[in-house]
C-alpha positions in Angstrom: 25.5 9.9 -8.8 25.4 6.7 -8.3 26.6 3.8 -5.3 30.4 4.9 -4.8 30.1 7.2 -7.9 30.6 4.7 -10.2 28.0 5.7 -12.7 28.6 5.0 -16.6 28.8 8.1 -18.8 25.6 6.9 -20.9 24.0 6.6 -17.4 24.6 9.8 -16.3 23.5 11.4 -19.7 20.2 10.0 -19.4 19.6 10.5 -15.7 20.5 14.2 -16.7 17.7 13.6 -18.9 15.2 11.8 -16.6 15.3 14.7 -14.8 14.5 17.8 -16.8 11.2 15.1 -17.8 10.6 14.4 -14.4 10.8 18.1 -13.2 7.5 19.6 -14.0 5.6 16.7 -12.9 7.2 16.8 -9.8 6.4 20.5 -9.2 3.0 19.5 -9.4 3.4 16.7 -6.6 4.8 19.3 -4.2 1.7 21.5 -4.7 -0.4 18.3 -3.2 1.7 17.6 -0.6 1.6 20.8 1.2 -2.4 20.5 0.6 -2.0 17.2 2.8 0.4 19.1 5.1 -1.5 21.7 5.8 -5.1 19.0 6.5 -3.1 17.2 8.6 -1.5 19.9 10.6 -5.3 21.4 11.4 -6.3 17.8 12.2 -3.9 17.4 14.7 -4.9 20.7 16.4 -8.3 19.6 16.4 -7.6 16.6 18.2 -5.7 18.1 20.5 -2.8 16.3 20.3 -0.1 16.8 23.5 3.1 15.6 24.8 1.3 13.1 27.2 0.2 11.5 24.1 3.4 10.0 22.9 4.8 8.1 25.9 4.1 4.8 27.4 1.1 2.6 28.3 1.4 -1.2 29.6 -1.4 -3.5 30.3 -4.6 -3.6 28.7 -4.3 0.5 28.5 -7.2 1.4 30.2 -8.2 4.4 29.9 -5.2 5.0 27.6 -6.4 8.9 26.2 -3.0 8.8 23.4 -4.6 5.0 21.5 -8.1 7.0 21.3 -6.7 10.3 20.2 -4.7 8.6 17.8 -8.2 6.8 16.4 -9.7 9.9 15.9 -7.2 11.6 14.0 -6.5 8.8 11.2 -10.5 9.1 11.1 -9.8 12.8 10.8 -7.1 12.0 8.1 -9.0 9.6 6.4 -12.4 11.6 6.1 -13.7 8.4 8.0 -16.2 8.2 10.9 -14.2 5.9 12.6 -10.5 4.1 13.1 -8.9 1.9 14.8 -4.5 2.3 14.9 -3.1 -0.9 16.9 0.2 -1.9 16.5 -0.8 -5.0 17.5 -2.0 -5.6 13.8 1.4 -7.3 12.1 0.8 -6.3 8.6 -1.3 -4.6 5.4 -2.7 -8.4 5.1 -3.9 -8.6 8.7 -5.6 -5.6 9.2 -7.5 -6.4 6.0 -8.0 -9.9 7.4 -9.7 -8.8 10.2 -11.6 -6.4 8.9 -13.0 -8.9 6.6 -13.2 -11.0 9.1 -14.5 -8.6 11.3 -18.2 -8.0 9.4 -18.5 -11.3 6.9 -20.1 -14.3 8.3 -21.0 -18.0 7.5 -23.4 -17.7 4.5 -22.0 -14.3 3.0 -20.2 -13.7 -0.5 -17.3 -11.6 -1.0 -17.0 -10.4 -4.2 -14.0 -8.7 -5.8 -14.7 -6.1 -8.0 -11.4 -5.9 -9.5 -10.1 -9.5 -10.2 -8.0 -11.8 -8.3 -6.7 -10.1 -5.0 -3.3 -10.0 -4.0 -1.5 -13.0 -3.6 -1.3 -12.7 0.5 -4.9 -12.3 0.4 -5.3 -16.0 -1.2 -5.0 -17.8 1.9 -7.3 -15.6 3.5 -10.2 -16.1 1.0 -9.7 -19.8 0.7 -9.1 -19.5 -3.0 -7.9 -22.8 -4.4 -9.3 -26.4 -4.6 -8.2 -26.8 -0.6 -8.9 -23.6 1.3 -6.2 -22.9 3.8 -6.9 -23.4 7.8 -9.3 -20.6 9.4 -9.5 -19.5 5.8 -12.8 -17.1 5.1 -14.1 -19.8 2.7 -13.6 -22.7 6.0 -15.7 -20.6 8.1 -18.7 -20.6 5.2 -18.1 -17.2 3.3 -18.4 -18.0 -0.6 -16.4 -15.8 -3.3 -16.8 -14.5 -6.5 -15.1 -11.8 -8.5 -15.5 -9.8 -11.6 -12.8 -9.0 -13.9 -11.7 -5.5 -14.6 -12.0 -4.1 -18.4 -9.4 -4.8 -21.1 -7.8 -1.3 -20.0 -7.5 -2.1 -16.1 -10.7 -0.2 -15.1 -13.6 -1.4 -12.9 -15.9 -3.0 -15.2 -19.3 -1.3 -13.5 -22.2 -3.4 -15.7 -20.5 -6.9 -14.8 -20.3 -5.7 -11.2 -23.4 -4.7 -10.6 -25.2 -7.5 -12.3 -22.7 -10.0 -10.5 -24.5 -8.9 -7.0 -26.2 -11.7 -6.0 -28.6 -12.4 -2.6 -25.8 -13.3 -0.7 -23.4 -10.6 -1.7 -22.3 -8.9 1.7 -18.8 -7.5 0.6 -17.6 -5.8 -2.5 -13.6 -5.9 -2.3 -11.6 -3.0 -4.1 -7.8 -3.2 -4.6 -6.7 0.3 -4.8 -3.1 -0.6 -5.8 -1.6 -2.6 -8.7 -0.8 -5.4 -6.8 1.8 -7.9 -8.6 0.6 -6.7 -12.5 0.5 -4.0 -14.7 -2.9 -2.6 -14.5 -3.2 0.6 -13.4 -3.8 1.1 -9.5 -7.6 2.8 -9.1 -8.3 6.0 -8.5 -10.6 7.2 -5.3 -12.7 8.7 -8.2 -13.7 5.3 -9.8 -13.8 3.5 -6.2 -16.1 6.2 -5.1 -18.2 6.3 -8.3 -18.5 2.0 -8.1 -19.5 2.7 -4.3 -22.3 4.8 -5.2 -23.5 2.6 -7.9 -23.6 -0.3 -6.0 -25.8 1.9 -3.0 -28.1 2.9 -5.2 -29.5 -0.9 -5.5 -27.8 -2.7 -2.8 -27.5 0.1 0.4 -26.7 -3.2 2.6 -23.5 -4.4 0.8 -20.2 -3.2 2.4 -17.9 -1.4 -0.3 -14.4 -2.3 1.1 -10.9 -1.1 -0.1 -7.2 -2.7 0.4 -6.1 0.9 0.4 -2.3 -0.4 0.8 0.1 1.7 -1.0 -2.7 4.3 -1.8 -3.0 6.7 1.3 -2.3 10.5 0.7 -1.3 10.4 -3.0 -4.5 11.8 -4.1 -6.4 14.4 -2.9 -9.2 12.5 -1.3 -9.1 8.8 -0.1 -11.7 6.7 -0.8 -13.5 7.0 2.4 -14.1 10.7 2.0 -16.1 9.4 -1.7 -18.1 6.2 -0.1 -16.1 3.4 0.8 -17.8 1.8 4.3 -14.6 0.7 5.2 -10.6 0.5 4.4 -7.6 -0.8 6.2 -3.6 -0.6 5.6 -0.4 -1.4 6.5 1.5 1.2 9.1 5.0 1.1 7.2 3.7 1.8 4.4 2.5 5.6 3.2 1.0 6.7 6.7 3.7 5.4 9.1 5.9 8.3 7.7 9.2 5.8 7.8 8.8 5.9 11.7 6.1 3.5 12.6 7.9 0.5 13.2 4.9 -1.9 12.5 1.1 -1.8 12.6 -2.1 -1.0 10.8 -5.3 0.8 10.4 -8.8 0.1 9.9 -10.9 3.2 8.7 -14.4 3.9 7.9 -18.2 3.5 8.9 -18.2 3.2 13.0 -20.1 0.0 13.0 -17.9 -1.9 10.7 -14.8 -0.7 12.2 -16.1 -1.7 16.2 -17.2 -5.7 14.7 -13.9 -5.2 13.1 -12.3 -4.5 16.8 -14.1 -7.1 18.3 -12.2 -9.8 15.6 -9.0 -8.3 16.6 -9.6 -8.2 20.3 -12.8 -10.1 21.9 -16.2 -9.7 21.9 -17.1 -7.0 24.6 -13.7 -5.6 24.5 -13.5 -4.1 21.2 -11.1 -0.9 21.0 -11.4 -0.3 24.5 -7.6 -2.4 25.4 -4.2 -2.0 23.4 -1.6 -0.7 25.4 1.9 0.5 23.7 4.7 -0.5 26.1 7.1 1.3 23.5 5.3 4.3 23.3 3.2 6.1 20.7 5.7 8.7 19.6 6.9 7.7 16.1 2.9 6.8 15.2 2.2 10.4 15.8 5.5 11.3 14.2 4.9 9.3 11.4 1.9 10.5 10.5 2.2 13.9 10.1 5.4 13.4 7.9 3.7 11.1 5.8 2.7 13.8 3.3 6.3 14.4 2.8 7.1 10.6 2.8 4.9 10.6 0.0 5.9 12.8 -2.0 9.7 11.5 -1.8 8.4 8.4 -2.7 6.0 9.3 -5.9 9.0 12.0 -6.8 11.6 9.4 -6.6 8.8 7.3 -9.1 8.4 9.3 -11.4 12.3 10.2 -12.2 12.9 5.9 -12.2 9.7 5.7 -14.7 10.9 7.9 -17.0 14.7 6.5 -17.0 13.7 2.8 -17.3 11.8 4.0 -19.9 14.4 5.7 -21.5 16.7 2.6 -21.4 13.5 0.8 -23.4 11.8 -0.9 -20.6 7.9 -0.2 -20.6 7.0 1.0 -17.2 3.6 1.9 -15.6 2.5 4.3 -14.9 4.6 6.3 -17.4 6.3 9.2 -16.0 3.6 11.8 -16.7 0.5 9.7 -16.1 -1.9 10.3 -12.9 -1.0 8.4 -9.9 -3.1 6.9 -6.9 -0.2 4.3 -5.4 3.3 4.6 -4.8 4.2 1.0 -6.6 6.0 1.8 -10.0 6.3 -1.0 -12.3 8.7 -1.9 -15.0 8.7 -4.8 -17.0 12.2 -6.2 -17.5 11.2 -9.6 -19.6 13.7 -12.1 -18.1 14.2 -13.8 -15.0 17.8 -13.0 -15.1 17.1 -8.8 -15.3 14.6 -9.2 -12.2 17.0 -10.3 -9.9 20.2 -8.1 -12.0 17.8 -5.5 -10.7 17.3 -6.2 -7.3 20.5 -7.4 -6.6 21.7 -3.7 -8.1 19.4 -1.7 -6.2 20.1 -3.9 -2.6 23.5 -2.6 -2.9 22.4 1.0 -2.8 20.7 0.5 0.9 21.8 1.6 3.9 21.5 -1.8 5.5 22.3 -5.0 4.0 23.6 -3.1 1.4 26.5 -6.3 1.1 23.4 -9.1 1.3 22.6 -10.3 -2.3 19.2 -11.1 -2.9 17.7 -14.3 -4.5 14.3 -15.4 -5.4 12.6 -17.9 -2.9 9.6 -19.2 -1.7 7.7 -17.0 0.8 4.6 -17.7 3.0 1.1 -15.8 1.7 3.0 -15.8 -2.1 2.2 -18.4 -5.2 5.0 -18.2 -6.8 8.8 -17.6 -5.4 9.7 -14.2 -4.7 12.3 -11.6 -4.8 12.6 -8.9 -2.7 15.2 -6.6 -2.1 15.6 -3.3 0.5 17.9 -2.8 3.3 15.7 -1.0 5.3 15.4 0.8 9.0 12.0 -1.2 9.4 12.0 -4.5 8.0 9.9 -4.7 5.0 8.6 -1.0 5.1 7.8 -0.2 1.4 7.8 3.8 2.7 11.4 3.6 2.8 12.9 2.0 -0.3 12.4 -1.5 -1.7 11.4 -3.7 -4.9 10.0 -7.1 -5.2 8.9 -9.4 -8.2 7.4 -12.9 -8.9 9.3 -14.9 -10.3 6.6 -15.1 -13.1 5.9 -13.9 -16.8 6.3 -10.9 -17.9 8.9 -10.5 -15.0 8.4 -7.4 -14.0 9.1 -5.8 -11.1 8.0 -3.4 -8.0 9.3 -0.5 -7.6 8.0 1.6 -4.3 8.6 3.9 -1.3 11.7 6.2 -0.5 12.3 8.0 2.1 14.1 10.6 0.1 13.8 11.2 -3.9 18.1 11.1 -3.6 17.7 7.6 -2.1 15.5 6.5 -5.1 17.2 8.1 -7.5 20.5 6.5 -5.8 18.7 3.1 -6.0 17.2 3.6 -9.7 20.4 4.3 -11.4 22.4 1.2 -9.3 19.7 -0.7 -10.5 20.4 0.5 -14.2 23.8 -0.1 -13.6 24.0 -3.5 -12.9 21.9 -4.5 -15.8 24.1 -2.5 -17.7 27.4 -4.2 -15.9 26.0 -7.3 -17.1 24.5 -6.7 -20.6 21.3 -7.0 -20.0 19.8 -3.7 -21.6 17.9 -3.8 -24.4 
């Protein structure tokens, strides 16, 4: 059904359709998810996880037994020696900032192993002929990156002979990102890691793992990354965290990384959480479920957009290791017919109507749409696209597969409303 029930009969003939596609695909989702249920519930009772944990700390938190417990269980979660959970970190971008940040110093090269980062990440590399202020590249850390293969993978022999003397950092992006290659499994992150060990043991493998956490079986910590971080409201802030980040991996990395986000001789031992630690714990042991709303809810709009004659990727029935789906509309003017369809299927904002528009961190103007509970949390529903060629936008999160649906087929409806289907 969809917003107010005013679906066209085409519509409602091919979501009828989408679904009996999407249905065996999504069994197999559900098998996964009660595999993460199930880790995560015996990880909580090993940490021993109580009521005392989830009220309030002020001050520097001292002492505060609920910030360490909740350390050592994303480490648990993450197959990771170490973590570090502060809702003090603002964003995805931050916590990857400092982690960088964190372990690179003047005279080290960062290398990307799968192209050009992220567009918030930019500004924190210094890319461009004037690098921005505190910017990785002002403070003397050179770049370099390696292009992925024609078919999106990592491209292994370029990598390895691009390590130079100065190489300290290998940067992965797990997810898509803004374009249409496909997001990388733990598999091929794990198998680069180990590649680049076998001749360099002192380069840090490092992985955005934004978007990524809990849709495969193992992350890429648990297959030997030294060292990940993420955004809280995304996959493992359940749709409760209402902001924050983690940093996960090697114990030595992740304490220099504390020490950036704090002060030297401080580290992780401070962070108090005057609003309580409750809907962190929450959020993390419904994140499996969160999850698989979010990929279930992906895989039915996949195989409708594609069904309308829209290519989309990953297709329906394709292996997954983010929650972004991506479907390339081909005009400016179906982007934001898009967005502007699916804002009117949130719960809040539902009347706002979005438009493109510059944003900080981002090259090119941006439109975003998502009414959501957190603001910008991608776990509960949302979509955003540069205003760029091939227009295409990105679809993620959900807190429930009937929200996404809801939002897909509005979405559909509007371009249909206003003749923009193919």
């Amino acid at each position: 059904m969809c917003h107010r029930g005013r679906l066209a009969p085409e519509l409602a003939i091919l979501a009828e359709e989408a679904d009996a596609d999407a249905a065996p695909v999504i069994a197999q989702l559900a098998a996964r998810r009660e595999r993460h249920q199930l880790r995560l519930l015996e990880a909580f009772h090993d940490c021993r996880v109580s009521d005392y944990h989830l009220g309030v700390t002020t001050g520097y938190g001292y002492g505060d037994s609920a910030r360490e417990t909740l350390d050592q269980l994303m480490a648990a979660v993450l197959s990771a020696e170490s973590a570090l959970v502060r809702e003090q970190f603002v964003s995805g971008t931050h916590a990857i900032a400092t982690a960088l940040f964190g372990v690179l110093r003047p005279g080290d090269e960062l290398l990307s192993a799968t192209g050009t980062p992220y567009d918030t990440l930019w500004e924190v590399i210094g890319l461009g002929e004037e690098p921005a202020e505190g910017s990785l590249r002002e403070f003397g850390v050179s770049y370099e990156q390696v292009e992925l293969t024609a078919d999106g993978g990592i491209d292994l022999p370029a990598l390895l002979q691009g390590l130079r003397p100065a190489t300290k950092l290998v940067l992965f992006q797990r997810s898509r990102g803004y374009s249409l290659r496909p997001s990388l499994t733990s598999k091929a992150i794990g198998e680069a890691c180990a590649a680049i060990h076998r001749v360099r043991p002192d380069v840090i493998c490092f992985v955005d793992n934004c978007y990524g956490e809990l849709v495969e079986a193992e992350e890429p910590t648990a297959l030997g990354a030294d060292l990940m971080a993420g955004s809280l409201i995304k996959n493992l802030g359940g749709g409760l965290a209402p902001t924050g980040g983690y940093i996960a991996g090697r114990e030595d990395l992740v304490r220099r990384a504390a020490t950036r986000l704090t002060a030297p001789g401080i580290g992780a031992h401070v962070g108090s959480s005057p609003g309580g630690r409750r809907l962190y714990f929450q959020g993390l042991f419904l994140a499996p479920q969160v999850v698989f709303e979010a990929l279930a809810g992906a895989v039915f709009a996949a195989r409708l957009f594609e069904r309308l004659g829209f290519a989309v990727t990953p297709r329906y029935d394709a292996q997954r290791s983010d929650i972004i789906q991506a479907i390339t509309l081909g005009s400016a003017e179906r982007v934001v017919a898009f967005c502007q369809g699916l804002q009117k299927a949130c719960p809040v904002d539902g009347h706002v109507i979005p438009q493109p528009a510059p944003m900080p961190g981002y090259a090119d103007p941006v439109i975003m749409a998502g009414g959501t509970f957190i603001q910008g949390a991608t776990s509960e529903l949302s979509v955003d696209a540069p205003m760029r060629d091939p227009y295409a936008v990105y679809f993620q999160g959900g807190l429930s597969q009937t929200f996404v649906r809801i939002g897909a087929l509005s979405a559909a409806q509007t371009l249909l409303e206003r003749g923009l289907l193919p």
